[in-house]
C-alpha positions as semicolon CSV with decimal commas, in nm:
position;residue;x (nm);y (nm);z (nm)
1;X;3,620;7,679;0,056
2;X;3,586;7,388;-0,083
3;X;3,826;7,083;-0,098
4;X;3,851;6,726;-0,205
5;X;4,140;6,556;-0,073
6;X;4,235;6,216;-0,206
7;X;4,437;5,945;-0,013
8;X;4,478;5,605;-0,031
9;X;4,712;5,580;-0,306
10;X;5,046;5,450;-0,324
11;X;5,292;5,108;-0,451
12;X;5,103;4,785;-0,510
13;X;5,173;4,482;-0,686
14;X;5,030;4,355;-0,990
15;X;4,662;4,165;-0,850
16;X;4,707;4,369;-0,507
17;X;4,423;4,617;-0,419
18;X;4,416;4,939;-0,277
19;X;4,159;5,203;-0,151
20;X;4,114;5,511;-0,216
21;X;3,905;5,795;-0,058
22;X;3,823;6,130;-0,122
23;X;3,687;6,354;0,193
24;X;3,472;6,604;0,057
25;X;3,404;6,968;0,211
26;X;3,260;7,313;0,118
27;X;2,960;7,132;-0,139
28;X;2,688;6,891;-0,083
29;X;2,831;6,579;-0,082
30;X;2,441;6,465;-0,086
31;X;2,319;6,691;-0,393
32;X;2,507;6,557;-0,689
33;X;2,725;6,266;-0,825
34;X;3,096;6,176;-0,792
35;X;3,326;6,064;-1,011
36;X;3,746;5,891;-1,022
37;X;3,912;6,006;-1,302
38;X;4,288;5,924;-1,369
39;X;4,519;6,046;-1,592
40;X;4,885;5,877;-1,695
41;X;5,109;5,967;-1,973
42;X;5,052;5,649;-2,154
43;X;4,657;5,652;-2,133
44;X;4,510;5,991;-2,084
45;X;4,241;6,121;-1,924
46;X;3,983;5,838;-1,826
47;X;3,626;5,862;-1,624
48;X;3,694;5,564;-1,455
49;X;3,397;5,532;-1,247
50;X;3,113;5,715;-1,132
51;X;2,789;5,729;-0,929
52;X;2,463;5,955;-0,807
53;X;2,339;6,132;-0,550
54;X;2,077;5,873;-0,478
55;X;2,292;5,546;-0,553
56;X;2,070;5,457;-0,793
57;X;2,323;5,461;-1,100
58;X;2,726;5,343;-1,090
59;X;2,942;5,396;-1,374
60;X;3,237;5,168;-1,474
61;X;3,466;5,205;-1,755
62;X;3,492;4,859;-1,925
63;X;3,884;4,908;-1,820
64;X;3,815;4,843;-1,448
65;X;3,481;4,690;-1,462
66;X;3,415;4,393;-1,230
67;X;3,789;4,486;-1,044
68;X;3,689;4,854;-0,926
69;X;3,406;4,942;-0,691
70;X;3,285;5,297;-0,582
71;X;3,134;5,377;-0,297
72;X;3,024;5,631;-0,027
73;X;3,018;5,732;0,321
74;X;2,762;5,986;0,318
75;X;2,820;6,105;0,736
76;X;3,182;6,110;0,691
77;X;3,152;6,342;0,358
78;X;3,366;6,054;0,192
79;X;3,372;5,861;-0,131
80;X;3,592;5,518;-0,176
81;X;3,742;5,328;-0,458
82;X;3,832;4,989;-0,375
83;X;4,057;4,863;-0,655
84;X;4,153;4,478;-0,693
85;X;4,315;4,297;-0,890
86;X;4,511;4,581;-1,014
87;X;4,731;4,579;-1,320
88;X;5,000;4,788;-1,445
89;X;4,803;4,975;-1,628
90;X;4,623;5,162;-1,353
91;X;4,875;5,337;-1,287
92;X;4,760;5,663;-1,285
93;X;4,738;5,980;-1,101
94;X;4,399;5,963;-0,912
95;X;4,143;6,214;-0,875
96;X;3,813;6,243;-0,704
97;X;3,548;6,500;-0,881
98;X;3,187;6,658;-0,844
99;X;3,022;6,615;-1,172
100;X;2,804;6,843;-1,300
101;X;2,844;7,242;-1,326
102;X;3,064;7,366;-1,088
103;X;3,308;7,083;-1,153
104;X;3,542;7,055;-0,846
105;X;3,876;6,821;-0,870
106;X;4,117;6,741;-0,618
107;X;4,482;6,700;-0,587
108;X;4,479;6,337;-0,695
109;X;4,663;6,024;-0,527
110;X;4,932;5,805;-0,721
111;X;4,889;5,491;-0,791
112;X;5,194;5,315;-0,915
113;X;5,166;4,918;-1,011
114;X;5,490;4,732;-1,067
């Protein structure tokens, strides 16, 4: 079946950094892009960041641009976030997602910055 599982997350200071990663199984990782999404009481659902199959195109909402980079491991079925510089308002809950029809989520990770 197929699964996303998120990790990474957790308590960081304002202008700490933290990684997240999402291990993908029961799709091709390969076939399609990948997207973080969050979603927090105070700021809703947000794309956050995205990329393609072939690496040719990354997405950044102008929220974490130039602080938030995605990324991929391709043999270990994994995609990363690496978030610096974070602010309070990332906190979020954190979720890793296939884009495209069938849309798969995960569980999500917290991310908490105070």
């Amino acid at each position: 079946h197929v699964q996303l599982v998120e990790s990474g997350g957790g308590l960081e200071q304002p202008g700490g950094s933290l990684r997240l990663s999402c291990v993908v199984s029961g799709f091709d990782f390969s076939a399609g892009g990948m997207s973080w999404i969050r979603q927090a009481p105070g700021k809703g659902l947000e794309r956050v960041s995205g990329d393609s199959a072939g690496g040719d195109y990354t997405y950044y909402s102008d929220s974490v641009k130039g602080r938030f980079t995605i990324s991929r491991d391709i043999a270990k079925n994994t995609l990363f976030l690496q978030m610096n510089s974070l602010k309070t308002d990332d906190t979020a809950m954190y979720y890793c997602a296939k884009d495209r029809v069938p849309l798969y989520w995960g569980r999500g990770t917290q991310v908490t910055v105070s």
